[in-house]
C-alpha positions as CSV (number, residue, x, y, z in Angstrom):
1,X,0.0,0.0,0.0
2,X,2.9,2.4,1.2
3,X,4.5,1.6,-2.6
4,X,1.0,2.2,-4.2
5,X,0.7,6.0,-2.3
6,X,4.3,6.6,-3.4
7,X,3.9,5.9,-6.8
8,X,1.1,7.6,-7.4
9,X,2.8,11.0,-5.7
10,X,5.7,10.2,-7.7
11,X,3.3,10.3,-11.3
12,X,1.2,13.2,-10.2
13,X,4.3,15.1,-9.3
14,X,5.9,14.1,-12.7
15,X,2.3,15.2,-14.9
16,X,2.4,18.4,-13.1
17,X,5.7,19.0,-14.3
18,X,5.1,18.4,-17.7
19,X,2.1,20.5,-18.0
20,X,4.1,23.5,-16.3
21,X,6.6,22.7,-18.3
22,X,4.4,22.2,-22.1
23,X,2.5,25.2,-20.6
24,X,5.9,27.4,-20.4
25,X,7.1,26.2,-23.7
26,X,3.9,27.1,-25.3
27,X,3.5,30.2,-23.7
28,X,7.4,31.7,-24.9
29,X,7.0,29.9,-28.8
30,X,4.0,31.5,-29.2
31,X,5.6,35.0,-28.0
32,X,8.6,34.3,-30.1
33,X,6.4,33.6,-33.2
34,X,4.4,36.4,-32.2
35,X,7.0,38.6,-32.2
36,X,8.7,37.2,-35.4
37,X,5.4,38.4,-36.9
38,X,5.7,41.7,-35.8
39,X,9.1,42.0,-37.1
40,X,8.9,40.4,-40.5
41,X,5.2,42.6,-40.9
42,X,7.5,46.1,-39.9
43,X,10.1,44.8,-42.5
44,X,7.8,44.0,-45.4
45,X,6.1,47.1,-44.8
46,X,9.5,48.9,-45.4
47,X,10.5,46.5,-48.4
48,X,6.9,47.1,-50.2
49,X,7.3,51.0,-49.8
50,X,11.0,51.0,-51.6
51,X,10.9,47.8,-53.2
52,X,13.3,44.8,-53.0
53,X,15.6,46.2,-54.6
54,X,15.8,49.5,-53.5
55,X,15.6,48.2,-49.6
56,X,18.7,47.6,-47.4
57,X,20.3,44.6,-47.0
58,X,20.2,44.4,-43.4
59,X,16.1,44.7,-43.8
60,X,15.9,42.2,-46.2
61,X,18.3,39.9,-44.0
62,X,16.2,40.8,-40.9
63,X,13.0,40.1,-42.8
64,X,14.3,36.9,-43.8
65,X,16.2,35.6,-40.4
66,X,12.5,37.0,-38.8
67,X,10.3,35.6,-41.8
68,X,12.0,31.9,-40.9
69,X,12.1,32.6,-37.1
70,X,8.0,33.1,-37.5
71,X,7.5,29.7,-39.6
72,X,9.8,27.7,-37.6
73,X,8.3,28.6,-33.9
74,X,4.6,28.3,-35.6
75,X,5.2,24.7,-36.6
76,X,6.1,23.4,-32.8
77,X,2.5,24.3,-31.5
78,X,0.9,22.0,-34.3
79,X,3.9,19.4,-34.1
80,X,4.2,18.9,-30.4
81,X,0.7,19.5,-29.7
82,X,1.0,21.6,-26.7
83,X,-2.6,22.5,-25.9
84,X,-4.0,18.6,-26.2
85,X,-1.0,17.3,-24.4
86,X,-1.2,20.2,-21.1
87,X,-4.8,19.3,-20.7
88,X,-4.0,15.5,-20.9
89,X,-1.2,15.7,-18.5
90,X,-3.6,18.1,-16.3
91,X,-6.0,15.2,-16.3
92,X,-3.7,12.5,-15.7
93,X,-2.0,14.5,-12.4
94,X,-5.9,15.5,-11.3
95,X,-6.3,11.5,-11.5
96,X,-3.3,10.7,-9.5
97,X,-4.2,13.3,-6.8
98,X,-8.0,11.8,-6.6
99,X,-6.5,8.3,-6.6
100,X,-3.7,9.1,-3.7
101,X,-7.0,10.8,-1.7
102,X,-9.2,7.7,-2.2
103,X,-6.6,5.3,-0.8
104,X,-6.0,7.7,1.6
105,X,-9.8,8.2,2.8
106,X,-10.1,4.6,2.2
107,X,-7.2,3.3,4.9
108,X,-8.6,6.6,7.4
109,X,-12.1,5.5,7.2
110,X,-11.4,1.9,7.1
111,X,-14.2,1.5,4.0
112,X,-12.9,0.3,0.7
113,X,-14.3,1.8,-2.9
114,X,-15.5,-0.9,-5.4
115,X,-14.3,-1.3,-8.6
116,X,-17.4,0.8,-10.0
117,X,-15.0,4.1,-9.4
118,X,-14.3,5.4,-12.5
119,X,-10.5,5.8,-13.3
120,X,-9.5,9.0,-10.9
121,X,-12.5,8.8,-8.4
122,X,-14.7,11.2,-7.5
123,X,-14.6,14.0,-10.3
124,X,-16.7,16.7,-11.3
125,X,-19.9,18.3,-10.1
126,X,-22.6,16.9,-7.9
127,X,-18.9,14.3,-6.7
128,X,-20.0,15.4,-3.4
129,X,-22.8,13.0,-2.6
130,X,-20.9,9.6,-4.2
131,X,-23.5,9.0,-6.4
132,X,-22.7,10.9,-9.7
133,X,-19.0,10.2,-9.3
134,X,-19.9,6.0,-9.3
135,X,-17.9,6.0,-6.2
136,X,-19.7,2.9,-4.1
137,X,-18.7,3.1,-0.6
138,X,-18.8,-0.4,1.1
139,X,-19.8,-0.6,4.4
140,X,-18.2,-4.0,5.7
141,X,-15.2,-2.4,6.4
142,X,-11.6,-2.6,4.8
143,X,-10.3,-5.6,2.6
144,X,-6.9,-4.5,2.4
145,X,-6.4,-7.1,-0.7
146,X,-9.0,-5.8,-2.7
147,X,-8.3,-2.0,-2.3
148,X,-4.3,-3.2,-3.0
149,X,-5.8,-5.1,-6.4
150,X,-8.3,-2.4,-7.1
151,X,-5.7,0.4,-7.3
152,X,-2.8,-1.8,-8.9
153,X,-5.5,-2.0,-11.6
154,X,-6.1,2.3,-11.5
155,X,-2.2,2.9,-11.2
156,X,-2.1,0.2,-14.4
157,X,-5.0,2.4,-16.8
158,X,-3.2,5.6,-15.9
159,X,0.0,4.8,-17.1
160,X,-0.1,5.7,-20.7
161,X,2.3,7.8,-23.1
162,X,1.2,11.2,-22.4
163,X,3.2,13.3,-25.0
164,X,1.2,13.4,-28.1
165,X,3.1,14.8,-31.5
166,X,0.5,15.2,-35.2
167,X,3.0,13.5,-37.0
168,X,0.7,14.4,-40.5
169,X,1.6,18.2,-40.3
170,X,5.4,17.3,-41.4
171,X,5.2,16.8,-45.3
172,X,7.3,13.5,-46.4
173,X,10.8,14.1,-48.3
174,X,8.5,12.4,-51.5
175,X,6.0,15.4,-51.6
176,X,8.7,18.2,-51.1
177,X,10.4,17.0,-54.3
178,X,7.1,16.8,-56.1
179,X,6.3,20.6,-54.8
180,X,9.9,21.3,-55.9
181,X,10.2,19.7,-59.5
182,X,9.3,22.4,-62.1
183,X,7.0,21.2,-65.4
C-alpha cells in the first residue's frame, strides 16, 4: 500500500511538471512567433514601400532571419501538440491526486471503494454526494487485498504515453520533391 501512495505522488508530481513545463514552452513559442510576426510585418512594410531592390540589406536579411524565425516557432504548437498534451497531463496528475486521496480516505475510514469508481475517483460536479462520481462506498469495512488489487489496476490504466506529436503536419521528403520539380 505504502509503494502504491508513493507511486502515485511520484506520477502526479511528474504530470504536473510536464504540464508546467508544455505550458511554459507554449506560452514563450508562441511569443517568439508572435514577435517574429511583428518584425517580418515592420520589415515587409518597409520592403513594399521601396521595393526589393531599392531596400537595405540588413532589412531584407532581418526580414528573412525573422520571416523563418516566425514559420519555424509556428510549426512546434501543431507538431508537439502543446494545448491537447497540457490538458492531458492536467487530467492524468488530477487523476493521481484523486486516486492518492481515495486510498487515503479509504485506509482513514477503514471502508474500501469498489471497482465501480471510475478511473481518478470522485470528479466533477454533484462528486459530493458519491452518487454521480460512481464511487460505491462499502460498508463491511476494509479488505486491504482488494483496495491493493483495485488500485494496482487504476495505477495500471493511468500509465499511458502522455506526450502526443501530429505527425501528419510534417510533409514526407517524397512530396517536397514533387512541390519542388518544375514542369
Amino acid at each position: 500500500m505504502k509503494e502504491q501512495l508513493q507511486t502515485t505522488a511520484a506520477r502526479a508530481k511528474t504530470h504536473l511538471r510536464a504540464t508546467r513545463d508544455m505550458y511554459v514552452w507554449s506560452s514563450v513559442i508562441v511569443s517568439v512567433a508572435s514577435f517574429a510576426s511583428v518584425v517580418t510585418g515592420i520589415c515587409l512594410l518597409h520592403i513594399t514601400r521601396r521595393g526589393w531592390d531599392n531596400s537595405s540589406p540588413t532589412v531584407l536579411g532581418i526580414f528573412v532571419v525573422s520571416l523563418g524565425s516566425f514559420v519555424f516557432y509556428s510549426s512546434f504548437n501543431v507538431l508537439y501538440q502543446y494545448d491537447r498534451n497540457i490538458k492531458t497531463n492536467a487530467d492524468l496528475y488530477t487523476s493521481y491526486v484523486n486516486l492518492e486521496e481515495e486510498i487515503l480516505t479509504a485506509l482513514a475510514t477503514k471502508q474500501s471503494f469498489s471497482d465501480a469508481s471510475p478511473a481518478g475517483g470522485a470528479q466533477g460536479p454533484g462528486a459530493a454526494d458519491g452518487q454521480e462520481s460512481g464511487v460505491v462506498v462499502e460498508k463491511r469495512g476494509l479488505a486491504l487485498a482488494e483496495l491493493i488489487a483495485r488500485n494496482h489496476k487504476v495505477l495500471y490504466e493511468y500509465h499511458t504515453l502522455s506526450l502526443e506529436f501530429d505527425l501528419e503536419s510534417i510533409p514526407s521528403l517524397d512530396d517536397i520533391i514533387e512541390e519542388q520539380s518544375l514542369p
